[in-house]
C-alpha positions in Angstrom: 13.1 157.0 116.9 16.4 155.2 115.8 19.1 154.1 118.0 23.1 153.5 118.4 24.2 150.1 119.1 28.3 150.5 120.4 30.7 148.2 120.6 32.4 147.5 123.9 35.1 149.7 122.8 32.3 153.0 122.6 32.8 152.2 118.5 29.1 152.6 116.9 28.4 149.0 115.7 24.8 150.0 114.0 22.2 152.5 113.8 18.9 150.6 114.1 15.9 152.0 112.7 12.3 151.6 114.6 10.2 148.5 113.5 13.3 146.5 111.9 15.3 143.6 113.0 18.7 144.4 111.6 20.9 141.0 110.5 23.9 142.9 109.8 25.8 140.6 112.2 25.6 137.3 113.8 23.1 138.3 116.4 20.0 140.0 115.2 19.8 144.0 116.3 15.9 144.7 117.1 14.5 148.3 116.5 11.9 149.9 118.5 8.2 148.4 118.1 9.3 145.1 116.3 6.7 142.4 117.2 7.8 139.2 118.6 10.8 140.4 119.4 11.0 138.0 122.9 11.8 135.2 120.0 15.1 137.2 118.4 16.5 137.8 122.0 16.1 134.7 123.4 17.9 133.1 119.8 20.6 135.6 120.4 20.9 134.5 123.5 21.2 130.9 122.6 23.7 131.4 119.6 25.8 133.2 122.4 25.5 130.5 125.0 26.2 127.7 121.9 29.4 129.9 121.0 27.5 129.6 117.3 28.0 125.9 117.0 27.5 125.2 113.4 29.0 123.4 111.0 30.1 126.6 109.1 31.1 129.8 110.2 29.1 132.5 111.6 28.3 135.1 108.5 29.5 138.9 109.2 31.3 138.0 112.7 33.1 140.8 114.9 36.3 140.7 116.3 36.7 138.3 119.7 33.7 136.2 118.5 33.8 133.1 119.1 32.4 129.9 117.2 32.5 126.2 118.0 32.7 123.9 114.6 30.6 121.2 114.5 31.7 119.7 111.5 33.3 116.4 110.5 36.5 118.4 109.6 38.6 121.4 109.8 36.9 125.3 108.1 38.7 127.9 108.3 41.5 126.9 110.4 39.3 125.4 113.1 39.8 121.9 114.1 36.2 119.6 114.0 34.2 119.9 117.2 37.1 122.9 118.8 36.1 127.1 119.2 37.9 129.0 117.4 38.0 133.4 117.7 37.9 135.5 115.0 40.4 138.5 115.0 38.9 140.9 112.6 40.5 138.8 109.6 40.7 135.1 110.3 39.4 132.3 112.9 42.1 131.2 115.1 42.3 128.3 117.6 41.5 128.2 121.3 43.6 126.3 123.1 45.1 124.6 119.9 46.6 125.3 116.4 45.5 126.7 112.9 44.9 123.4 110.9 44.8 124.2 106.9 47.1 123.4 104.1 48.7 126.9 103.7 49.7 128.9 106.7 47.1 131.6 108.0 47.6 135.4 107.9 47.1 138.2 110.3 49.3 135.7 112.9 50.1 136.7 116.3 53.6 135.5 118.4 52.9 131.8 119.7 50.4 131.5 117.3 50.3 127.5 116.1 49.4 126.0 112.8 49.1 122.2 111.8 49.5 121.8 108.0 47.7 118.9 106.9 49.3 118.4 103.3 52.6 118.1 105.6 51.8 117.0 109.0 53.9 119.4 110.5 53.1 121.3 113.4 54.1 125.5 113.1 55.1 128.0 115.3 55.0 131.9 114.8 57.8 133.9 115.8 56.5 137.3 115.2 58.2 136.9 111.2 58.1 133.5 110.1 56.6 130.3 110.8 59.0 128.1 112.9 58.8 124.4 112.7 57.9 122.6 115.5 58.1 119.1 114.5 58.2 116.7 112.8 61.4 118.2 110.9 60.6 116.9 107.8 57.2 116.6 105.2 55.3 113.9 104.1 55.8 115.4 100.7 59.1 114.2 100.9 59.2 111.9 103.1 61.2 110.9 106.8 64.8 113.1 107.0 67.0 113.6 109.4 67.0 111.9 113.4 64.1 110.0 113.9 63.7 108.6 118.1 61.8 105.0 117.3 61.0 101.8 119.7 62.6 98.8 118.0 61.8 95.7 118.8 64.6 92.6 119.2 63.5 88.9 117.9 63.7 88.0 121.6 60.4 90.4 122.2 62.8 93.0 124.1 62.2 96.4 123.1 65.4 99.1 122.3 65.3 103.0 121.9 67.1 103.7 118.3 67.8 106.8 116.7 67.4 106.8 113.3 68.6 108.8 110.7 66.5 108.8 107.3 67.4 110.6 103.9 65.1 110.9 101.3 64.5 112.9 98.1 62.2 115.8 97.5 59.1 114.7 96.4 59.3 111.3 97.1 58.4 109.8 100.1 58.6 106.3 99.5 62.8 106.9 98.8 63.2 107.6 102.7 65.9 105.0 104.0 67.7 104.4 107.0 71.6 105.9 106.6 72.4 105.3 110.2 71.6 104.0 113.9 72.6 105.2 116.8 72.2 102.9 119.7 73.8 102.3 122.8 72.4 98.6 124.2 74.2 95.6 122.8 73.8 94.3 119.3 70.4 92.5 118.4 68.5 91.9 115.6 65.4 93.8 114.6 62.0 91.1 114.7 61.4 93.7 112.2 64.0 93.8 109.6 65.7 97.0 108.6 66.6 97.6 105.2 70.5 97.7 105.5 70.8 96.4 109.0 71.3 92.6 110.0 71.9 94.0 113.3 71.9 96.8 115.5 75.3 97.5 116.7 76.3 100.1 119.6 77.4 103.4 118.6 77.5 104.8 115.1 76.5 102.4 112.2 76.0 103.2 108.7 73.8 101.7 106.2 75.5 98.7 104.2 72.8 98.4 101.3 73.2 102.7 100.8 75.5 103.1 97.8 78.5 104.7 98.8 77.4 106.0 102.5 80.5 106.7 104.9 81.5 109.5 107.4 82.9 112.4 105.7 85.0 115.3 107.5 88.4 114.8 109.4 88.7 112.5 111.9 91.1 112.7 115.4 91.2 109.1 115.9 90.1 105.8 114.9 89.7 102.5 117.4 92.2 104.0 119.5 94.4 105.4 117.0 95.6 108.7 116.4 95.1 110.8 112.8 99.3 110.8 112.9 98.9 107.4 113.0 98.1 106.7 109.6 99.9 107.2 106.7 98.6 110.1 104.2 97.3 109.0 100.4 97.8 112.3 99.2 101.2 113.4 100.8 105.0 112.7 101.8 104.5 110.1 104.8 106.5 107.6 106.8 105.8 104.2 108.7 107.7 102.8 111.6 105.8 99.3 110.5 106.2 96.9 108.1 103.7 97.5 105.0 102.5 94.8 102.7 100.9 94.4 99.3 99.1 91.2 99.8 98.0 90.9 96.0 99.5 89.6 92.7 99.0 93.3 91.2 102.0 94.7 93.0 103.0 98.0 93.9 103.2 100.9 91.0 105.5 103.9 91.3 105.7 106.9 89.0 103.2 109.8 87.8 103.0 107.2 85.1 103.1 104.1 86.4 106.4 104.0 85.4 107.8 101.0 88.1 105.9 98.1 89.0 107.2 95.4 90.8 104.4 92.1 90.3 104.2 88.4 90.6 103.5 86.6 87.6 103.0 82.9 88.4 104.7 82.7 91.8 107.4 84.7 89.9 108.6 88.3 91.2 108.7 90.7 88.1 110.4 94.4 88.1 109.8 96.5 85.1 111.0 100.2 83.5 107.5 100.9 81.8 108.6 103.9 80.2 109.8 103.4 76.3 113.5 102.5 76.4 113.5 103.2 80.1 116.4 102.0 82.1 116.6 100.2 85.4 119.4 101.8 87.6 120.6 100.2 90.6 122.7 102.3 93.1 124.4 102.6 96.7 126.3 104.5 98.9 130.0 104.2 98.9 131.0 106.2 101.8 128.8 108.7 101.3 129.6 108.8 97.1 125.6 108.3 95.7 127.1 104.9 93.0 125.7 102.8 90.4 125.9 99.7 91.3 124.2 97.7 88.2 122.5 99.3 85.0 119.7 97.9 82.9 120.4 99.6 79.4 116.1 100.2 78.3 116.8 100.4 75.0 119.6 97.6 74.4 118.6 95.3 77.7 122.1 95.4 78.2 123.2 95.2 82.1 126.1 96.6 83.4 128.1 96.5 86.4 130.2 99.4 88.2 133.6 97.7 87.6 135.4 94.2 87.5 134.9 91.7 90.6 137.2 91.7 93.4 135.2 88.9 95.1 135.4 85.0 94.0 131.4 85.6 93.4 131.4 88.7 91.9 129.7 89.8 88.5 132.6 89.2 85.6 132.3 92.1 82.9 133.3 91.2 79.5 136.1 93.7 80.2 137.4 91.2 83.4 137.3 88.1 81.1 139.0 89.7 78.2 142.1 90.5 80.5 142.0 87.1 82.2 141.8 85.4 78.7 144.8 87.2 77.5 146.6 86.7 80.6 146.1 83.2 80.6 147.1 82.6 77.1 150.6 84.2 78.3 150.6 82.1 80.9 149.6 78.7 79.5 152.7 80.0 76.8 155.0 80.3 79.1 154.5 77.3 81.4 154.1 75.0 78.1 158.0 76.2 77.0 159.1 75.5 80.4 157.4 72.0 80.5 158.9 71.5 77.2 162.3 72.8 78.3 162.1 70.5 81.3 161.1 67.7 79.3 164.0 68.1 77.3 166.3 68.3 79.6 169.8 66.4 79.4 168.6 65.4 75.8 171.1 65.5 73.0 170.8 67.1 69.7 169.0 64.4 68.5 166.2 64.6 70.6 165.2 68.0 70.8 162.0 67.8 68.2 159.4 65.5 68.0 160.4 64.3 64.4 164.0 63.4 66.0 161.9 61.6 68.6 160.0 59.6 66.0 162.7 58.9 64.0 164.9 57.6 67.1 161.9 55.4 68.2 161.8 54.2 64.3 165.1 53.4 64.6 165.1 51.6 67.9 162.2 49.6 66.8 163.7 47.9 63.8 166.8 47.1 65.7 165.3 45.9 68.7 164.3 42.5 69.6 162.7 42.6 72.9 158.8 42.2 71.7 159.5 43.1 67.6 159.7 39.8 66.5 155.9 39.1 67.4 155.6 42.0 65.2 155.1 42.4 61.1 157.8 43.6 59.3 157.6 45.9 56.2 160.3 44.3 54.6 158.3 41.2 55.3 157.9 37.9 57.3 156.0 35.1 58.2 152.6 35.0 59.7 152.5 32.1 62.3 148.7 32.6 62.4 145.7 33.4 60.2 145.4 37.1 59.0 141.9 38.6 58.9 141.4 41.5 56.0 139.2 44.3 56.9 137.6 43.6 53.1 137.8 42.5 49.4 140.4 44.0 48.0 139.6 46.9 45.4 143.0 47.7 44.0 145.5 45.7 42.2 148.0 45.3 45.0 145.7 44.7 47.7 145.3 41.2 49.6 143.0 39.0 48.5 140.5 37.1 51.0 139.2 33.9 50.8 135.7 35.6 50.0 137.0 37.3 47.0 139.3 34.2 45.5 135.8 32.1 45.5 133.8 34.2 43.9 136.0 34.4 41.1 136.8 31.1 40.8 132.6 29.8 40.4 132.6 33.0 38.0 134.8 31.2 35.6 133.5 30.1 31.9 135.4 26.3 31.3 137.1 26.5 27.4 138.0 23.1 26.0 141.1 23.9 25.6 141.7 23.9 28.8 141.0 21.9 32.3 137.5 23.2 32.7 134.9 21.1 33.7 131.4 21.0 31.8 128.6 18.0 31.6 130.0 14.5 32.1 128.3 11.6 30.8 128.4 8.0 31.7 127.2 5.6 28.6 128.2 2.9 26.0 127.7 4.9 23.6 128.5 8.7 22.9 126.0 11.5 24.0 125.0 13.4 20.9 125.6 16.8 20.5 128.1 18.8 23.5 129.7 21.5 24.4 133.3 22.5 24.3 134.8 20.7 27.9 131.8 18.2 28.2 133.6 14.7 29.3 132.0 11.1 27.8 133.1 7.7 30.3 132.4 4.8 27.8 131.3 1.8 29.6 
């Protein structure tokens, strides 16, 4: 006659029939009259003792069985050489977490899994998998604060908190961005890419392209935020501010001004096409110009004419003074002459009367005269030196001049030239006209 086999919970498990051995689970159900039956309880009883041990899963399993893997690595969930339980639907951990690649289902609250792909440990919350740590994948690679040992290159060890960044999917892109330390600065025996040295506090990266803190900021080394003067609005300075470079300072939406150095020289400029330069101050409290630069002549102009002996003199200024002074010099000159001519007769009051006065005295004086030439003539106590041959008909002729002429004459025998003379007893044959014969 069959018989029910129940469950701990009254639930019929199996109706085994007489002379069978029913395998419909893990342990063997034995009917009535099976032979050698001793041998199939005292397996069950070992399997049950063993927890299953096996290097696979038991086949058909019940819920709150358990099973110890004796495998090199993780089935099902279960950790090598651990027990796992089954649920109903899946193994789960004793004592330890869910080890797999994808996380399990049928989860309970607290339930842990360890994925292997990411070697990140899992927490259930009821909803969701929670990670426990690390906080970031091996798929990607280290992110975010990382506590490490450092060692200094004296051998002393330093706790550093690290901060990595990396890009998805690639691991070996994880950098340091930052430190955080708080011992003195060393240097790593170790060296870390972008840090010579650990310094205390805060440091960034300085091989990171373009790594700095971003957000607003209250102070600075001691300083305020009001304390520094705004790139981006209307701002003052109670300091001195400098522009230590040859480039200069730029003004103007268009970088209309810029005042430069150009070869130790301090250049101003109007960029702006025909632009001009305007110069100003405040005359009790009247906004003035005090000097124009024209942008489209180059023309500079002033605000009026100098009152000051350095002043800037307009064209307009030395116009008037030029016209003035001509008056003036006018005016004195007359009076000089007037003064000059003062007590003078008739006579005397032109410059031709003066001449012909001093004309007059000359002739008839003869205090110093007499050493002189007279028109009407006289005699020369010494020689008189010509500036040149003469070259007209009434000119004075100089010694120079007479000689010359005289070698240039042609003798004529009619005359007292001189031509060949000839000493003989008897006469020369032939001659010329003026050729002279002394007979001996």
């Amino acid at each position: 006659m069959a018989y029910e086999v129940n469950f701990t919970n009254g639930t019929v498990a199996k109706l085994v029939e007489d002379g069978i051995t029913d395998d419909t689970y893990s342990v063997k159900l034995v009917g009535k009259n099976v032979t050698a039956y001793g041998e199939v309880f005292a397996e069950n009883f070992l399997a049950l003792m063993e927890n299953f041990a096996n290097n696979t899963a038991p086949t058909n399993p019940v819920v709150g069985q358990l099973w110890f893997n004796t495998s090199d690595g993780t089935l099902n969930g279960i950790s090598k050489k651990t027990i796992g339980v089954y649920d109903g639907v899946v193994w789960k951990p004793l004592g330890g977490a869910s080890v797999g690649t994808t996380e399990p289902s049928g989860a309970g609250t607290g339930d842990l899994f360890y994925n292997t792909s990411k070697d990140q440990l899992s927490i259930y919350d009821g909803v969701n998998w929670d990670i426990v740590g690390p906080g970031y994948s091996e798929v990607d690679g280290k992110a975010g604060a990382v506590v490490e040992t450092v060692e200094d290159d004296g051998g002393d060890n330093h706790i550093v908190t690290k901060i990595y960044g990396t890009e998805e999917g690639s691991p070996s892109l994880s950098v340091v961005l930052a430190t955080i330390s708080k011992d003195a600065e060393f240097t790593p025996a170790t060296g870390i890419t972008g840090f010579a040295s650990i310094k205390p506090g805060i440091q960034l990266s300085s091989t990171v392209s373009d790594v700095k803190f971003h957000g607003e900021a209250t102070s600075l080394s001691g300083y305020a935020s009001t304390d520094f003067i705004s790139a981006i609005g209307n701002d003052t300075t109670t300091g001195t501010l400098g522009v230590l470079n040859d480039g200069g300072l730029t003004v103007g939406a268009s970088s209309d001004l810029t005042v430069e150095i150009s070869t130790d020289d301090v250049v101003i400029k109007n960029n702006t096409i025909d632009g001009d330069i305007t110069i100003g101050v405040n005359d009790g409290g009247t906004p003035t110009t005090a000097i124009s630069i024209d942008g489209a002549s180059g023309l500079t102009t002033v605000s009026g004419d100098p009152t000051a002996n350095l002043g800037i003199a307009t064209k307009q200024y030395v116009d008037t003074a030029e016209s003035d002074a001509i008056t003036s010099a006018g005016s004195y000159t007359d009076s000089q002459i007037n003064a000059l001519k003062s007590g003078a007769s008739t006579n005397y009051d032109s410059f031709s009367d003066v001449e012909q006065r001093i004309g007059e005295v000359s002739t008839a004086s003869t205090n110093g005269l007499s050493d002189k030439v007279d028109i009407a003539g006289s005699t020369m106590t010494g020689l008189l030196t010509l500036s040149g041959d003469p070259t007209s008909a009434n000119h004075a002729a100089t010694k120079n001049y007479v000689d010359f002429k005289a070698n240039s004459i042609t003798p004529e025998s009619d005359e007292n030239g001189y031509g060949t003379r000839t000493v003989s007893t008897s006469a020369p044959s032939g001659g010329s006209d003026g050729d002279i014969w002394y007979r001996i």
